[in-house]
C-alpha positions in Angstrom: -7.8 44.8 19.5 -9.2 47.6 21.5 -8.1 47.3 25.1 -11.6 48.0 27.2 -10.4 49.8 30.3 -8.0 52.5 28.2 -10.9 53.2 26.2 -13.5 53.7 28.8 -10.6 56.3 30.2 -10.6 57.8 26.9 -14.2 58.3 26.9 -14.9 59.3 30.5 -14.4 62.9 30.5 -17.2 63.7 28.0 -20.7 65.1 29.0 -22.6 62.9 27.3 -26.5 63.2 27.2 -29.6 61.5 24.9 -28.8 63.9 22.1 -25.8 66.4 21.6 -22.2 66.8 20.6 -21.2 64.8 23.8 -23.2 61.7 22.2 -21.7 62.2 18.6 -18.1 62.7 20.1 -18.5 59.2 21.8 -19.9 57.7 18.5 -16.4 58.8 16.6 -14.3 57.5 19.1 -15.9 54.0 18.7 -15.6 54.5 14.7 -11.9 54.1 15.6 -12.7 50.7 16.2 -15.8 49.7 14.6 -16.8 50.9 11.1 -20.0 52.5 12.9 -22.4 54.2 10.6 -24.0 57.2 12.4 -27.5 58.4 11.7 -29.4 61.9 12.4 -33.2 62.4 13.2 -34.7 65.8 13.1 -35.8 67.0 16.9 -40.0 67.0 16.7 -39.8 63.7 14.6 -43.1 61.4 16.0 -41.8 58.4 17.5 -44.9 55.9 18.4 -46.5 57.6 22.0 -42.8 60.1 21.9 -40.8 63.0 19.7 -37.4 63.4 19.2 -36.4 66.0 21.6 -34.6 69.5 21.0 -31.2 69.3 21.1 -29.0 70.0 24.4 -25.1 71.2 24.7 -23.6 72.7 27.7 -20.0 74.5 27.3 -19.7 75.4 31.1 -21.7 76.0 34.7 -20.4 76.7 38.1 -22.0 78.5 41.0 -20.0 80.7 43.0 -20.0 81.5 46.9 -20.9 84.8 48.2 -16.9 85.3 48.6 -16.6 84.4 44.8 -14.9 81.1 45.0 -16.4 78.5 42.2 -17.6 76.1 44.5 -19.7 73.9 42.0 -17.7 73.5 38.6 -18.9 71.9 35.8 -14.9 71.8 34.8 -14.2 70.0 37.3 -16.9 66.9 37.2 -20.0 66.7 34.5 -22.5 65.3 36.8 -22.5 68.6 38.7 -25.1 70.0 36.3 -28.7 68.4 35.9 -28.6 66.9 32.5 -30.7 68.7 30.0 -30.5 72.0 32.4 -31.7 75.3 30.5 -29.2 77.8 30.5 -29.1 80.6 33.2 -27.1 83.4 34.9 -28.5 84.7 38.2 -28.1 86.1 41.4 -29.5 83.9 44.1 -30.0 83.5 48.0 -29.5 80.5 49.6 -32.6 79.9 50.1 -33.9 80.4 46.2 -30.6 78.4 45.3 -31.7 75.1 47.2 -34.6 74.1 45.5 -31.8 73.5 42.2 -29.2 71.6 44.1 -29.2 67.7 44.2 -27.9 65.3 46.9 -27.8 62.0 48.2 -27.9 61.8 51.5 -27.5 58.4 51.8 -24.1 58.6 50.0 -23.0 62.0 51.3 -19.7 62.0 49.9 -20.4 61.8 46.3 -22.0 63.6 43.7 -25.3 62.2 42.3 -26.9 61.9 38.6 -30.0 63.5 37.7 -31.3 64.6 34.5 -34.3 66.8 33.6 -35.1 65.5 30.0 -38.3 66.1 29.7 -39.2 69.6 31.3 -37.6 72.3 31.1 -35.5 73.4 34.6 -32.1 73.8 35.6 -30.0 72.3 38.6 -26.6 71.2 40.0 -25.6 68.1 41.6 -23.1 68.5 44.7 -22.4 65.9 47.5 -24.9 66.1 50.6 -21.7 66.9 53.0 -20.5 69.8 50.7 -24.5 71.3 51.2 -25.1 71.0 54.6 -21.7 73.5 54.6 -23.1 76.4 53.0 -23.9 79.9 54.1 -26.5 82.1 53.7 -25.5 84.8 50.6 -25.6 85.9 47.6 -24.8 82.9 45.1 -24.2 83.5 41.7 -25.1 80.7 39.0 -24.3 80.1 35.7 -25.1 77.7 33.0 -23.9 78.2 29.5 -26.0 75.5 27.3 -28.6 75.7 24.8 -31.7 73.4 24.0 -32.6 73.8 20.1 -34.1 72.3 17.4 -31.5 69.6 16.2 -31.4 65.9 15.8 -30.5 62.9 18.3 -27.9 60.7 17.0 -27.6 56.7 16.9 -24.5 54.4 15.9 -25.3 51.3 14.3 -22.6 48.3 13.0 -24.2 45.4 11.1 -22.3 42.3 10.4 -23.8 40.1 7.7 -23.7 36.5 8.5 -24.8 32.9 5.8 -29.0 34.4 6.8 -30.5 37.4 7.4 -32.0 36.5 10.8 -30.5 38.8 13.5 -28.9 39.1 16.6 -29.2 42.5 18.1 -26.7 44.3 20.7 -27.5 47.3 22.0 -26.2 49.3 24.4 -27.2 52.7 25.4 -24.7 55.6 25.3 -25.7 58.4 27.0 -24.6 58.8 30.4 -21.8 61.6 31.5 -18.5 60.3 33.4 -20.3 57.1 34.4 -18.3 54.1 34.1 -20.3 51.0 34.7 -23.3 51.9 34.1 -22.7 53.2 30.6 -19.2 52.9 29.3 -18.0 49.5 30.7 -21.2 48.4 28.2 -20.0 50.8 25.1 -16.2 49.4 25.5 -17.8 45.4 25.8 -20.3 45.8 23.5 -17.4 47.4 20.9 -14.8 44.3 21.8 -17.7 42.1 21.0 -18.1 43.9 17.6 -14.4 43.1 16.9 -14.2 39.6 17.8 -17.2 38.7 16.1 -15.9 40.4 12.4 -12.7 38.2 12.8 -14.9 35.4 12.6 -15.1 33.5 9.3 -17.7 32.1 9.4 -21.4 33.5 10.8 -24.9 31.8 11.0 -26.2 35.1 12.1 -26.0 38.6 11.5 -25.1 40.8 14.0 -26.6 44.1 14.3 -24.8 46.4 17.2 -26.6 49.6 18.2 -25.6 52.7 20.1 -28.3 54.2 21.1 -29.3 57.2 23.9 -31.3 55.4 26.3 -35.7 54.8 26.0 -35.9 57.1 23.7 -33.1 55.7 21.4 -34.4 52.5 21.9 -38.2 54.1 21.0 -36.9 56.0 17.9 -34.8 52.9 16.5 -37.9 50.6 17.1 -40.1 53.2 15.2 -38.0 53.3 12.4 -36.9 49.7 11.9 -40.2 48.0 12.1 -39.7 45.8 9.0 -36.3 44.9 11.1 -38.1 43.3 13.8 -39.4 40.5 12.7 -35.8 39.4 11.6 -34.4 39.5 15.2 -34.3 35.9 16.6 -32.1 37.0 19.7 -31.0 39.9 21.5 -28.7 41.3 25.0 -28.9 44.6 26.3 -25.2 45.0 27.7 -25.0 47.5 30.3 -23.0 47.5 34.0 -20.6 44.4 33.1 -17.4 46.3 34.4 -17.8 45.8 38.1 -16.4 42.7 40.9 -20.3 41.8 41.1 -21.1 38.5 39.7 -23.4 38.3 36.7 -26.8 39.0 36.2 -28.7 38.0 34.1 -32.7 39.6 33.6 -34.8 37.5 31.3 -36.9 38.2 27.9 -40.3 38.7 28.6 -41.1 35.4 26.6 -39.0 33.9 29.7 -38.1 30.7 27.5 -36.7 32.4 24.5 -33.5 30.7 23.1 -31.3 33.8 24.0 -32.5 33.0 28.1 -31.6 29.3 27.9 -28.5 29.9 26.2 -27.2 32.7 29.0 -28.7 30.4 31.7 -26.4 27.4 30.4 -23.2 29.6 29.8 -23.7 30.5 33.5 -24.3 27.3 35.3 -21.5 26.0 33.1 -19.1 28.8 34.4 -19.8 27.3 38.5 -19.6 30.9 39.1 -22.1 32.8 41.9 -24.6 35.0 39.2 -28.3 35.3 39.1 -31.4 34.8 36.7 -33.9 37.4 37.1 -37.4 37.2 35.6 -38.4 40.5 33.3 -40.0 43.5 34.7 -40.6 46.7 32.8 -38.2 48.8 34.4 -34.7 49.1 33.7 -33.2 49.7 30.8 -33.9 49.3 26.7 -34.8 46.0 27.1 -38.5 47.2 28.2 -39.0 49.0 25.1 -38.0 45.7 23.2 -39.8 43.5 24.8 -42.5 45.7 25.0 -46.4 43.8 23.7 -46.6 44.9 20.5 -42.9 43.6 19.8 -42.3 41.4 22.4 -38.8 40.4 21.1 -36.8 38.0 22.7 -34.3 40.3 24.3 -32.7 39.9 27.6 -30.3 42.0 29.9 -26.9 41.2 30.4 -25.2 43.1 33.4 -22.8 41.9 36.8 -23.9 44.0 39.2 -27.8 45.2 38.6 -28.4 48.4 38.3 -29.6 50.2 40.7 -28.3 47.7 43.3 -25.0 48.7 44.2 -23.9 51.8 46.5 -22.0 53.5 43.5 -25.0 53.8 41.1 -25.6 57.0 39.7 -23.2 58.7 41.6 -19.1 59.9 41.1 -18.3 57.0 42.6 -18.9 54.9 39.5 -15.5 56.0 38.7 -12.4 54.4 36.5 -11.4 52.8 40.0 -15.0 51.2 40.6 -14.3 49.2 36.6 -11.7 46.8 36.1 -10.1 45.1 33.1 -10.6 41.8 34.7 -14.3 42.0 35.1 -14.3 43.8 31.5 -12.5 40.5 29.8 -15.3 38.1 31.9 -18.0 39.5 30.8 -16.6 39.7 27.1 -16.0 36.3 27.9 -19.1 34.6 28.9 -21.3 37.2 25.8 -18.9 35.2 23.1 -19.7 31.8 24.6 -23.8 32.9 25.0 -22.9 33.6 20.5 -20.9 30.3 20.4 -24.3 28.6 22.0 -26.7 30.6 19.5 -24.5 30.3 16.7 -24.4 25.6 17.4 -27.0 25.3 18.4 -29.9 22.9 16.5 -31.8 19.8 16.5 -30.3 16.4 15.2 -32.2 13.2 14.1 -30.6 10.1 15.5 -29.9 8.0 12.7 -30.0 4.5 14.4 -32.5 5.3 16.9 -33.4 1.3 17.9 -31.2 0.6 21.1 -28.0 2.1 21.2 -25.6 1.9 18.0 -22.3 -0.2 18.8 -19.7 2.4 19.8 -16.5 0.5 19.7 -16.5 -0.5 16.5 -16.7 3.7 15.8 -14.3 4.1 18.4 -16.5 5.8 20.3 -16.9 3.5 23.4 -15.1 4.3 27.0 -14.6 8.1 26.2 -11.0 7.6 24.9 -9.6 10.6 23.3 -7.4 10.6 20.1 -10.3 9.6 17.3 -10.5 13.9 17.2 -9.6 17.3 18.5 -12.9 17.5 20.1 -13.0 16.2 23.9 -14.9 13.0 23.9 -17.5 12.1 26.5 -19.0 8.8 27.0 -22.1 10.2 28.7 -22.7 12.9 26.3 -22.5 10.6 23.9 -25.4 8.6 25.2 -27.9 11.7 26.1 -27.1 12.9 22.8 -28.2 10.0 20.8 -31.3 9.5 23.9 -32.7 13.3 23.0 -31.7 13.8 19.4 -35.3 13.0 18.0 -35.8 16.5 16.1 -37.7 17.7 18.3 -35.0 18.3 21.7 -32.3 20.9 20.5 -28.9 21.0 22.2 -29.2 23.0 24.8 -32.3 21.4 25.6 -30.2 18.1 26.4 -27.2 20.0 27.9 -29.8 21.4 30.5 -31.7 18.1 31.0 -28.3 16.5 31.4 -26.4 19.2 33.8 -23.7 18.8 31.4 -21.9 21.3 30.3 -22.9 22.6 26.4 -19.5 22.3 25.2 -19.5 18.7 25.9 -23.2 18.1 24.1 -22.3 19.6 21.2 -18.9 18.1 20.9 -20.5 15.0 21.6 -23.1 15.6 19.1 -20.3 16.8 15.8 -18.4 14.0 16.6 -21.5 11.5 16.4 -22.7 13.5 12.8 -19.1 13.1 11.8 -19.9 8.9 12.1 -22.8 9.7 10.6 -25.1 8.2 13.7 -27.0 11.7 13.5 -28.5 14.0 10.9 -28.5 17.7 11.4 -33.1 18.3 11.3 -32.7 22.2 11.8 -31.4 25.0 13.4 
C-alpha cells in the first residue's frame, strides 16, 4: 500500500501547472499505484464559457544581481517563477524589475505562489525580506519556457461497483512544491483508490479524477455530461495533510446525502472540526455544484484553505504535512464510503408495539448472539424510525448515536427478520 508522506516527497520537486509535462509527470507517478488512464485535449478546445489553454513548460529562470550572483533560482525552489510566465531574457533596472517580483509582506520570510494563467506576463516570486535587500543595478533575467499549442491532461480511475450510480473523487493536481494544498489530496485521494479496489464487494462505482484545477473541473464537466446524471455523491479532497482539525464545506443542496453522511462521521469521531455552508469560491467543488449541475458535491479539507499562515507560500513544505494527519483523514473519507455504501431505509416488520426481544435474544444488549456490537437503545430507535421513509443516518442523527451502532442495530434486527430492507 502506498505510504502517503514518501509519496508526496517523491512528488514535491516537480513544477507542476494546469497543463504541461510537470502535470503528466505527476499523472505517471500515480499510475504506479493506480491503474490511471490519462487523457489529452487539444489547447483551443470550447469548454462551456472557457478554452483549453496553450500549453506551458519551463526548463529554467533565475535573475541575477548586478555583481552576477543568481539570486532568484528557479533550481533552487519552483514557486520562484509566476506560473504560466512567458519566456524572457533581459537587462533590467531595479526599478523596471519590480513591477515582476512577488511578495508577501505579511509573511516576509517565505516565498509566495502566484500564477498568470490567463494573460500573458512574466514574474518571480521571492520573500518580501530578500526584496527590501536589493540594490539599484543592472539585473539580468531569464526565463526559458514556452506557451504553445498543445493539450491539458487529466487522470481518471473508475472502479465498477453492483450499479452504475457514482461516487466521484476529485482532486485537483496542479500546484508546484505545495504540499497541503495539492499533494497531501493527490497522495489521500490515491490511498483511497487502493483501499477501495481491495474491497469485494461495492454498491457504488467509484470514479477518481485528477484534474488541473477550474479549468480541469470545466473541461471534465463539458465532456462527461451524460456522466452527470449518474453521480449520486461526491468529495473534493484537498489540504487534509495538516494538524488542523477537519473541515468540512457543504454541497450546495446543503442536505444531500454525501453532507449528512460527513456531518455524522464527524460528530461520531468527538473530535474539534467544522461544517461550513457552500459558497462559490474555493476550489472544484463550485464548478460542480454550479446551477446548471448542481451535484451533490462537498469539500473535504482539515485546515481550510486559505486560512492558515502557510497557504500559498514555501512554507507549505514536507515539514508543514504529516503522516499522522494523512492516515486521519484517509480515515474518516473510508468511514464517510462505509456510511454511503449502508446506508438505506428498512420497513419494520412488526410495527404494533414493540416485538418481544428476549425471546430473539435481543433484550438487555447482551453480546454473544453475533460479531456485531449490540445496543439495546439502537435497537429501539431503529425499529421507532424504520417506517420506509427515515433512512439510517436519519435515525443515527435523530438519535445522537453513533452510525455504527444504528446500522449494526439495524442488520442484526433484518437478520431476525423484524425488518425488511425498502430501498437504498
Amino acid at each position: 500500500m502506498l505510504k502517503m508522506h514518501d509519496f508526496i516527497t517523491e512528488l514535491y520537486p516537480i513544477c507542476r501547472s494546469i497543463t504541461g509535462d510537470g502535470f503528466r509527470t505527476t499523472m505517471r507517478a500515480i499510475q504506479q499505484h493506480i491503474p490511471l488512464q490519462l487523457h489529452e485535449v487539444p489547447s483551443g478546445t470550447p469548454v462551456f464559457d472557457w478554452t483549453v489553454p496553450k500549453e506551458w513548460n519551463i526548463r529554467d529562470a533565475w535573475v541575477k544581481a548586478p555583481d552576477g550572483r543568481k539570486i532568484i533560482d528557479f533550481q533552487q525552489h519552483n514557486l520562484h517563477v509566476v506560473n504560466y510566465s512567458v519566456p524572457v531574457h533581459e537587462h533590467l533596472s531595479l526599478a523596471d524589475l519590480k513591477p515582476h517580483l512577488f511578495t508577501n509582506p505579511d509573511y516576509p520570510d517565505t516565498i509566495p505562489y502566484r500564477t498568470s494563467y490567463y494573460k500573458e506576463t512574466w514574474g518571480f516570486c521571492l520573500p518580501h525580506n530578500q526584496l527590501l535587500e536589493l540594490e539599484e543595478g543592472d539585473y539580468e533575467v531569464y526565463i526559458d519556457s514556452t506557451l504553445e499549442d498543445g493539450s491539458l491532461t487529466y487522470g481518471e480511475y473508475i472502479l465498477p461497483g453492483e450499479t452504475d450510480e457514482e461516487v466521484l473523487i476529485s482532486c485537483h493536481s496542479c500546484h508546484p512544491s505545495l504540499v497541503n494544498d495539492n499533494l497531501s489530496g493527490i497522495a489521500v485521494a490515491t490511498s483511497l483508490a487502493q483501499r477501495l479496489a481491495q474491497q469485494v464487494r461495492r454498491r457504488y462505482t467509484y470514479r477518481f479524477v485528477f484534474i488541473p484545477g477550474t479549468i480541469g473541473s470545466i473541461t471534465w464537466l463539458a465532456l462527461h455530461e451524460e456522466v452527470a446524471p449518474r453521480i449520486r455523491h461526491g468529495l473534493v479532497i484537498t489540504c487534509v495533510g495538516d494538524p488542523g482539525g477537519v473541515t468540512y464545506k457543504k454541497s450546495r443542496r446543503d442536505t444531500a446525502e454525501i453532507d449528512r453522511a460527513v456531518q455524522q462521521i464527524l460528530c461520531d469521531s468527538g473530535e474539534p472540526h467544522k461544517i461550513i455552508d457552500f459558497f462559490p469560491y474555493g476550489y472544484d467543488e463550485r464548478q460542480y455544484c454550479s446551477p446548471g449541475f448542481n451535484l451533490p458535491v462537498g469539500a473535504f479539507m482539515r485546515s481550510q484553505h486559505g486560512q492558515f499562515p502557510e497557504y500559498h507560500t514555501s512554507a507549505d513544505n514536507l515539514d508543514f504535512v504529516q503522516q499522522p494527519y494523512l492516515e486521519d483523514s484517509l480515515e474518516k473519507l473510508l468511514a464517510v464510503i462505509d456510511v454511503l455504501e449502508t446506508n438505506c431505509r428498512y420497513v419494520n416488520q412488526n410495527p404494533k408495539c414493540e416485538p418481544q426481544l428476549g425471546k430473539r435474544g435481543l433484550y438487555g444488549a447482551i453480546g454473544g448472539q453475533s460479531d456485531k456490537v449490540i445496543d439495546q437503545m439502537a435497537i429501539l430507535w431503529v425499529l421507532n424510525f424504520a417506517d420506509g421513509e427515515h433512512d439510517l443516518l436519519d435515525i443515527a442523527q435523530r438519535s445522537g448515536m453513533r452510525y455504527e451502532l444504528i446500522r449494526n442495530a439495524a442488520e442484526i434486527l433484518a437478520e431476525h427478520d423484524l425488518l425488511k430492507l425498502r430501498s437504498r
